[in-house]
N, C-alpha and C positions, 0 to 999 in steps of 0.2 A: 149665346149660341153654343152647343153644345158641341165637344172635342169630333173630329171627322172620324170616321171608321177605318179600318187599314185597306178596304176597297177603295174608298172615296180618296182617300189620300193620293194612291196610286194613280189613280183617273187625276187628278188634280195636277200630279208631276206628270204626266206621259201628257196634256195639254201644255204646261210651260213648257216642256223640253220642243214642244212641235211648235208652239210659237217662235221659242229661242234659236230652233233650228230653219224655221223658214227667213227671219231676219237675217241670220248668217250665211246662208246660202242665198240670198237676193242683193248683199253688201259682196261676199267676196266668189262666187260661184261655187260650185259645187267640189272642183279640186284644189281649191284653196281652202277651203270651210275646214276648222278645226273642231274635234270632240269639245276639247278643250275650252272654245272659243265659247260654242255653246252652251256646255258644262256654264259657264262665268255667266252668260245672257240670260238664264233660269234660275239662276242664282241656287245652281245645286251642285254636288260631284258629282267628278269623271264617273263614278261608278254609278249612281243614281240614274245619266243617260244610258249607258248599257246595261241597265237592270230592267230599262222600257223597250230597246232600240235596240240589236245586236252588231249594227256595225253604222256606219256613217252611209252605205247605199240605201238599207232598208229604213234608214230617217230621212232621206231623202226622197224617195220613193212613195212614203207613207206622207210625206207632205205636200208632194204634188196629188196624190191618191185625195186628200180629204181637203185641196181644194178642188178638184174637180170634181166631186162629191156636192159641194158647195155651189157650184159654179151652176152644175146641171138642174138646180133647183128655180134658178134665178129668172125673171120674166124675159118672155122672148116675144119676136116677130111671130107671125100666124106663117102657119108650113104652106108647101105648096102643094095643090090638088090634084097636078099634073107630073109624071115624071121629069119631066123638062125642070121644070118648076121645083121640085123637091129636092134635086138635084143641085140648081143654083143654091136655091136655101142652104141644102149642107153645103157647099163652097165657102158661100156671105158668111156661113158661120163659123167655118175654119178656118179663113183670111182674116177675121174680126181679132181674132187671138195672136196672132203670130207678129212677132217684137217690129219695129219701125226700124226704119236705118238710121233715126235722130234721137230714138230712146236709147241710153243707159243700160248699163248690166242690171241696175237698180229697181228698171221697169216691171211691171206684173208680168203683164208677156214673158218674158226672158229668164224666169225661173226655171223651164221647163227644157232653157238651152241645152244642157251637158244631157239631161237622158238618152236621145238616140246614141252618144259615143259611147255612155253607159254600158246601152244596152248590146252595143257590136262589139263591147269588149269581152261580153261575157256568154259562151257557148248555151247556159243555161236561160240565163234572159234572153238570146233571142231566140231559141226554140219556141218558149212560152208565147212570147209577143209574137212571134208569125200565126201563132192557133191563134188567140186575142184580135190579130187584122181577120182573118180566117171566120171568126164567129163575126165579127162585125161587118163585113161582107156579106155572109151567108143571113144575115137581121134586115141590113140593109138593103139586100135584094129581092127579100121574101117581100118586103113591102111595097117593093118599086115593081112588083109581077101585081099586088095587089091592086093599087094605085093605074096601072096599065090595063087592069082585065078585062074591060070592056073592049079594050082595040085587039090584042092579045094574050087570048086567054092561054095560049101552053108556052108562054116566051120565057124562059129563064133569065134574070135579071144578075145574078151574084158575077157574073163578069163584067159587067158595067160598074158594079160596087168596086169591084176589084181594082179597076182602073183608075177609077173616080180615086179611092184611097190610094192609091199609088202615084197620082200625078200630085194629091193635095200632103201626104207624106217628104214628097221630093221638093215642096216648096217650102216645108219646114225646115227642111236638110239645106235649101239655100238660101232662106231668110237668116239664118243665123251664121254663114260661112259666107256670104255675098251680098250681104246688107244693100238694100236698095236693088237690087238685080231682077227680083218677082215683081212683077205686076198682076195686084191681083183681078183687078178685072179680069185681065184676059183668062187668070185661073175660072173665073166664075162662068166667063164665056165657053170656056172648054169642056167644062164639067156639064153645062147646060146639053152641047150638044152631043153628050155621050147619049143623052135619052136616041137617038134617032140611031147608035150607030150596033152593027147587026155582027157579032161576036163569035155567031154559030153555034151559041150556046144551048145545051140539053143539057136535062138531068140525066145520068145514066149508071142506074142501080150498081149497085156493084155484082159482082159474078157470084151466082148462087154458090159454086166451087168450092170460094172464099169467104164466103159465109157461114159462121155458126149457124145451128137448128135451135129453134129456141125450145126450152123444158117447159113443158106440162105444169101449171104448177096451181096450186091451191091454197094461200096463204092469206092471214089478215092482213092488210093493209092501216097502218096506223100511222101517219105521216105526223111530224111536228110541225108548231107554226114556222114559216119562214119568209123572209122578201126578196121578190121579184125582183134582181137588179134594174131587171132593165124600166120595169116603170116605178118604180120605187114606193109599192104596195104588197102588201101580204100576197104570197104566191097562189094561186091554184091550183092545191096538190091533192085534194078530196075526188073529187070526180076524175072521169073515165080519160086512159090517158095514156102516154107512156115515161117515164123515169128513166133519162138516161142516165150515168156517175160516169162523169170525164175526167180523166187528169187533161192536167195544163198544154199536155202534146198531144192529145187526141180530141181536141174542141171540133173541129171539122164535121167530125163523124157526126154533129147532132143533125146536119142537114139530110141524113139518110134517116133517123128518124122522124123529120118535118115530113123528108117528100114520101114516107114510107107507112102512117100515120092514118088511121080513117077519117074522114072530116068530119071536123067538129071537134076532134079531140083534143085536148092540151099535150102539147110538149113540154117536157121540163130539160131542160140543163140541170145537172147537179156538178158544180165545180168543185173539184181538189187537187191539192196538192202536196206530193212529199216533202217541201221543201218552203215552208209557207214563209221563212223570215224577210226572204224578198222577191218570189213568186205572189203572195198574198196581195199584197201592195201593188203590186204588178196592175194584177187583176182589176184590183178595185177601183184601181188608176182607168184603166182602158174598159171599162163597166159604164164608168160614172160619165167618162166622156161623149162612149155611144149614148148613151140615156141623154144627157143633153143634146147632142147631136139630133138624134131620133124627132125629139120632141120639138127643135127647130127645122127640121127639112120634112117629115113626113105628118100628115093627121094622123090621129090618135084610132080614126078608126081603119085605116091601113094595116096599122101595125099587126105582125103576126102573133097568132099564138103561141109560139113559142116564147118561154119562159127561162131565165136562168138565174140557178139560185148557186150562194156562197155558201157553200157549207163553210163546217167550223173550223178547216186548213186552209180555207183560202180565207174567209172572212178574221181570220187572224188569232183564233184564240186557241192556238194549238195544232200541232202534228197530229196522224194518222186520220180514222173515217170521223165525220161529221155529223151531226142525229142522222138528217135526211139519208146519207148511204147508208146507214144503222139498219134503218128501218127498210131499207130496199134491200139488205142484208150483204151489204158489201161490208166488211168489219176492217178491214185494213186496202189503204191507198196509195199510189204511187202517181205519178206523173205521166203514166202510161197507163193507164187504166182507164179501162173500158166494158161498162156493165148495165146492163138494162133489165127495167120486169114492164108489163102491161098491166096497167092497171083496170079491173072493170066493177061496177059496184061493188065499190069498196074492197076488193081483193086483187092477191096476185094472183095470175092467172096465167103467168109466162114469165120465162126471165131466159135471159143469155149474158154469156160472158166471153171477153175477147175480141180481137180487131171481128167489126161487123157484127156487134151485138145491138147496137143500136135500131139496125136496120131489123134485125133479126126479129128483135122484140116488138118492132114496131108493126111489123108485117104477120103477124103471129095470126094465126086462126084458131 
């Protein structure tokens, strides 16, 4: 067998250091876990893991990330047809995971323990993560309107998601502080019968005021390949459409261009972030989870067209814009960023930029 390349090498230590660091962080938790510990379980050096890994959050992060990545591949029960019913399904499926009062720190469930204190320790993590409930919400409601459209066709559903992830969030927050405390039936029972409960919910465009005008515009369109987080297939970025580029604190805004959208056309999400060492992981982490999620509570032909892709600050391999914002000609990103073009055969044909570009672009004539 011939000597490895200095790519494959790298790949080769950045898998032991993620092996070595999820043993150690499922033996001693996540603030007990040493560099060092790990360093020894890979059988490399301190500097080796920090030449993959920039601190001990973003090795942690990135190894709940790539088992839920794993996870959401894995076979599952048949969704449910009904809100009611799809509903339960994601409950069944987020009580299934969450640690037992008789299992061990040692348990699979209970690797996942220390993220929430993580994440409310750090003003940046949870910015991100509230857009991340935020898009997942706005995924999982677009579906539960679909799934409803025969009873109610103009009912907005992303406040019932919202709920729904809020009561099954809070039961994470006390399976692991109150061991034995959740019962999740009754979680499952509760979640079921948010389908029936009447929120007042409307879409409601934002204020023309406050809105960018979207530009004129005339460009080729030459997208690169990329994949759909959310079904975990090459994206649909060729036809007719619109391209939003979100940073990590302005995920919300892609539901202005779902509900703003001509039908039939593709939504894209384009994720970025300034800050990918452990924004990145973040992401991929709360990506991977919806996708499995999705794929056990709702059918496949529910699911919206809305599409979200990782560029290459969030998908990990590198700071500033990612092909896909390249090519929609956003060249530098932040966290706050917000930029859209319409796409129509095969060109641009509008773009906007700034809060309400989304919608902008989307609604473009």
């Amino acid at each position: 067998m011939g000597r490895l390349t200095r790519a494959e090498m790298q790949e080769r230590n950045r898998a032991r250091v993620l092996a070595a660091a999820r043993a150690e962080f499922a033996e001693r938790g996540f603030r007990d876990a040493k560099i060092d510990g790990i360093a020894e379980r890979a059988q490399l050096t301190r500097g080796a893991v920090y030449s993959n890994f920039p601190g001990k959050r973003a090795l942690y992060l990135s190894v709940l990330a790539e088992d839920a990545e794993r996870a959401a591949e894995l076979p599952h029960p048949a969704p449910g047809d009904t809100v009611r019913e799809a509903l339960g399904a994601l409950a069944r499926a987020w009580v299934a995971r969450l640690p037992l009062a008789t299992e061990g720190r040692d348990a699979p469930a209970a690797l996942a323990r220390d993220l929430l204190p993580e994440i409310a320790a750090d003003d940046r993590l949870q910015l991100a993560f509230a857009q991340l409930l935020k898009l997942d919400a706005i995924l999982l409601g677009l579906a539960f309107e679909r799934l409803g459209a025969a009873r109610a066709r103009d009912r907005r559903m992303v406040r019932v998601a919202e709920v729904a992830l809020t009561l099954l969030q809070g039961a994470t927050q006390l399976a692991a502080s109150a061991p034995g405390f959740v019962e999740p039936f009754d979680v499952i029972g509760a979640c079921e019968r948010l389908a029936g409960l009447d929120l007042d919910d409307a879409w409601r465009p934002p204020h023309l005021q406050h809105v960018p005008r979207a530009r004129p515009a005339d460009e080729p369109w030459s997208p690169p390949a990329a994949v759909d987080a959310i079904r975990g297939e090459p994206a649909r970025l060729a036809g007719d459409g619109v391209v939003a580029v979100l940073g990590l604190h302005r995920l919300a805004a892609v539901e202005e261009a779902a509900r703003a959208a001509p039908p039939g056309a593709d939504v894209t999400a384009v994720l970025v972030t300034g800050e990918p060492d452990e924004l990145a992981p973040l992401a991929r982490l709360a990506l991977a989870d919806l996708r499995g999620l999705l794929r056990q509570a709702v059918p496949r032909r529910a699911w919206p067209r809305l599409q979200v892709v990782c560029d290459a600050s969030v998908a990990g391999s590198g700071s500033g814009s990612g092909a896909v914002a390249a090519a929609a000609g956003v060249r530098a990103v932040s966290d706050a960023t917000e930029a859209a073009v319409r796409v129509e055969a095969g060109r641009i044909v509008a773009r906007a930029d700034g809060f309400g570009a989304s919608h902008a672009a989307a609604s473009a004539t």
